[in-house]
C-alpha positions as CSV (number, residue, x, y, z in Angstrom):
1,X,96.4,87.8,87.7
2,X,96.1,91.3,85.8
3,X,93.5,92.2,88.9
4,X,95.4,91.2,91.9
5,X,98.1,93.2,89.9
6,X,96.9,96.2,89.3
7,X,95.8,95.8,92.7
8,X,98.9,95.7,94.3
9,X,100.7,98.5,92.1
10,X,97.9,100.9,92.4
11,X,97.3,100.2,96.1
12,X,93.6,99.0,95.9
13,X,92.3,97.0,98.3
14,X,89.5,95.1,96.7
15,X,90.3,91.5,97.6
16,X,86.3,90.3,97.6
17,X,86.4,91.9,93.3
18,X,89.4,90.1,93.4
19,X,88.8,86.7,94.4
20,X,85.5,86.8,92.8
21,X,87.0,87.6,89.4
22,X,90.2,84.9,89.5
23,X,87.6,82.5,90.6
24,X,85.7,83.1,87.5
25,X,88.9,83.1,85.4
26,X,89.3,79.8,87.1
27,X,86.1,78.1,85.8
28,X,86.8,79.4,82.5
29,X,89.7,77.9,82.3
30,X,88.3,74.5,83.5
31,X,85.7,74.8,81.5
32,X,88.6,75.3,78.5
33,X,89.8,72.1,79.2
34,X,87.1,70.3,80.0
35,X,85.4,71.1,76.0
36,X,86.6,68.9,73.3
37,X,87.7,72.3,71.1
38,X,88.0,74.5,73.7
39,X,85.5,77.7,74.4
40,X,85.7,79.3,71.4
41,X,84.5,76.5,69.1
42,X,81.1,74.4,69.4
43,X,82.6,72.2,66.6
44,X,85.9,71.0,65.2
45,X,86.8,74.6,62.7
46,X,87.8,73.6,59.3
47,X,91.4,73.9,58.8
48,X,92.3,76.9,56.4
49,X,95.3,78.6,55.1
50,X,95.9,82.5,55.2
51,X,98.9,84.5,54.0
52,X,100.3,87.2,55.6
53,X,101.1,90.6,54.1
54,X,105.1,89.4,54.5
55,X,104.4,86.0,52.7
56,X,104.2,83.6,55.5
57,X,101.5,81.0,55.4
58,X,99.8,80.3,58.5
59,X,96.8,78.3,59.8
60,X,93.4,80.5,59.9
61,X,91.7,80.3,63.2
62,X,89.5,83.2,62.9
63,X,86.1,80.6,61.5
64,X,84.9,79.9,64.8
65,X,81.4,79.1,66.0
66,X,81.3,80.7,70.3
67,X,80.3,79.1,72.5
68,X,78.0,80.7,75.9
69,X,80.9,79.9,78.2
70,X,83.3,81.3,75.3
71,X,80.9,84.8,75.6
72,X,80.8,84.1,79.0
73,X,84.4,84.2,79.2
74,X,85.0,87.5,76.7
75,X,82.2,89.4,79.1
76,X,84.3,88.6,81.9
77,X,87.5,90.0,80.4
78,X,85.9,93.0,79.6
79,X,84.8,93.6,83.0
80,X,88.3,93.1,84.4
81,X,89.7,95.7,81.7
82,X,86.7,97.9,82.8
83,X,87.9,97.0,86.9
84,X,91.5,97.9,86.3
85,X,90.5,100.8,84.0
86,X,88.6,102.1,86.9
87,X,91.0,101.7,89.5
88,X,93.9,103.0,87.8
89,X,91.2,106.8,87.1
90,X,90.5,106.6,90.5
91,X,94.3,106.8,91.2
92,X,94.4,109.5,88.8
93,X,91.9,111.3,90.1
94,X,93.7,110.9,93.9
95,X,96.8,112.8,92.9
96,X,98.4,109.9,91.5
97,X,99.2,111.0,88.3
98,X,101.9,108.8,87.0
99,X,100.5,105.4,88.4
100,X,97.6,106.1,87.4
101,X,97.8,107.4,83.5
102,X,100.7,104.4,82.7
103,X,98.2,101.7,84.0
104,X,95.5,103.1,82.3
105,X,97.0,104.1,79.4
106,X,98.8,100.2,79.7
107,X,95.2,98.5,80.3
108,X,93.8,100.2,77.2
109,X,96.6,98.9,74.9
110,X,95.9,95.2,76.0
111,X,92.2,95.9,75.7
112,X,91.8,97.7,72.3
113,X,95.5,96.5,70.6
114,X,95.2,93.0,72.1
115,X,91.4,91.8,73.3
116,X,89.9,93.9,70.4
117,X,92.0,93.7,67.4
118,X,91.4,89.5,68.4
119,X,87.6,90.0,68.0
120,X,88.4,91.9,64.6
121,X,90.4,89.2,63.6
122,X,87.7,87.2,64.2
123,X,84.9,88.3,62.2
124,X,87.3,88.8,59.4
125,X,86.8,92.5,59.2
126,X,90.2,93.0,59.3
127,X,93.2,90.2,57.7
128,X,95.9,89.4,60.1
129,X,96.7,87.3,63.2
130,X,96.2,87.5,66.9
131,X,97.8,90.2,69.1
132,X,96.9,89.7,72.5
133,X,99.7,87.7,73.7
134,X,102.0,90.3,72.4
135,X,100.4,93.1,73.7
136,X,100.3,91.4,77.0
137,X,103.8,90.7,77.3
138,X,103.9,94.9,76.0
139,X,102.1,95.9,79.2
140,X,104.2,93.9,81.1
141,X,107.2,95.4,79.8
142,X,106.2,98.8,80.5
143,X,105.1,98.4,83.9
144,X,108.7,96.7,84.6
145,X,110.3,99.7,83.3
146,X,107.7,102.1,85.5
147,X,108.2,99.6,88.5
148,X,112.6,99.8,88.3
149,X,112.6,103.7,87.6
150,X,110.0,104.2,90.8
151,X,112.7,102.0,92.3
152,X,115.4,103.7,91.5
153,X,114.0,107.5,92.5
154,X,113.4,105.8,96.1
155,X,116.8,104.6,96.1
156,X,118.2,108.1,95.1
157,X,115.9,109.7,97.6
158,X,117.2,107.2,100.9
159,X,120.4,108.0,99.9
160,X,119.9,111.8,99.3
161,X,118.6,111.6,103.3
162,X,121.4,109.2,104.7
163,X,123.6,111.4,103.0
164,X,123.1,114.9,104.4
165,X,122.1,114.1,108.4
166,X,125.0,114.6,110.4
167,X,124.8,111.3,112.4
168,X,126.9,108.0,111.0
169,X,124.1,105.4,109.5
170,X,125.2,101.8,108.7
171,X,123.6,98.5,108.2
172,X,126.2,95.9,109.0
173,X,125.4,92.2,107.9
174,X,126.3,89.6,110.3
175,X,129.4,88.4,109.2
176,X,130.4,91.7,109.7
177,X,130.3,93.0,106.4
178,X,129.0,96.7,105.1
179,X,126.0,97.0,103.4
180,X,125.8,100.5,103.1
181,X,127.0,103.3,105.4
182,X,126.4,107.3,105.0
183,X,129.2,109.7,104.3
184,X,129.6,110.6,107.8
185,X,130.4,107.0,108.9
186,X,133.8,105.5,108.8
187,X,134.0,102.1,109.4
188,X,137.8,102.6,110.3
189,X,137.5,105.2,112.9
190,X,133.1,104.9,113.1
191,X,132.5,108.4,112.3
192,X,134.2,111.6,110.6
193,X,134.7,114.6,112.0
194,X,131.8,117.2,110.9
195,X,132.5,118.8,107.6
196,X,133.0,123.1,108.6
C-alpha cells in the first residue's frame, strides 16, 4: 500500500515497481499464514516476561529464530523504504519542495523509528517494545494533515479567482439549490451591478 501511495501523492507513475512490489508483499503475507509461527520464527519462541521502564509486564517477543522468507520479507521492506525514499528526492529535486521533504522526511521516520528500532529490539541491543505500528499510523497522520492543508490552499485559491472576475459563476445542484456562487452573482436578480 505505502508504494501505490506515495505513488499517487507524489505523482509517480511506476505502476510495473508497483505491482511487482504488492505482489511480493502478497506472497509474504501468504507465506505468513501459511507457516505454523509465522515468518519470523523457524520454531515455537519460548515464552518470556519483560518489564518496561514504567512497570508494565509484557510478553518478550524479541527471541526469535528468522526464517529465509522472514529475510526475504525484511529485504523487501527495505527496498520499498528505499523506492519511496527515492521518489519523494526525485520530487525534491523537480521543484517540489514541500511534497517532496514531508514524504521523505515521513518515510525515514517509519524506516529508522519504526522498521529499525524493531530489528534493535530484536537483537536485544536495546530494552523496549515494538514501534512500527505506531510510527506507521505517525506517517499517516502527517500526511493527512499535509493532504487537508494542500486542500485547503486550493480551496482558498478557486475562491480567490471566482471572486475577483467580473462575470457571475455558480454551480447550481439539480434540485435547484446553490452550491457556491461568486460575489458578482445574485441568485435573486442573477448578477450585481459592477462594483465602481
Amino acid at each position: 500500500m505505502l508504494p501505490w501511495f506515495v505513488g499517487a501523492y507524489l505523482n509517480i507513475r511506476a505502476r510495473r515497481l508497483q505491482v511487482v512490489m504488492s505482489f511480493a508483499c502478497v506472497l509474504l503475507f501468504i507465506a505468513n499464514l501459511w507457516s505454523p509461527w509465522g515468518l519470523a520464527y523457524a520454531a515455537m519462541p519460548a515464552a518470556a516476561e519483560i518489564t518496561l521502564p514504567w512497570g508494565e509486564r509484557v510478553t518478550d517477543l524479541r527471541v526469535f529464530h528468522p526464517t529465509p522468507w522472514f529475510v526475504a520479507g525484511v529485504l523487501g521492506f527495505y527496498f520499498i523504504f528505499g523506492w519511496c525514499a527515492f521518489a519523494a528526492f526525485r520530487r525534491f529535486r523537480a521543484g517540489e519542495n514541500r511534497r517532496g521533504s514531508l514524504t521523505l522526511s515521513a518515510c525515514l521516520l517509519l524506516l529508522i523509528g519504526g522498521m529499525f528500532c524493531n530489528h534493535l529490539v530484536n537483537l536485544q541491543w536495546i530494552p523496549g517494545v515494538h514501534v512500527a505500528e505506531f510510527t506507521f499510523i505517525a506517517l499517516v497522520v502527517l500526511l493527512d494533515f499535509e493532504l487537508a492543508r494542500e486542500r485547503r490552499q486550493s480551496r482558498d485559491r478557486v475562491r480567490g479567482i471566482l471572486d475577483n472576475i467580473p462575470a457571475g459563476v455558480y454551480v447550481k445542484l439539480r434540485d435547484g439549490r446553490y452550491l457556491m456562487t461568486n460575489r458578482v452573482y445574485d441568485p435573486d436578480r442573477h448578477f450585481k451591478l459592477p462594483r465602481p
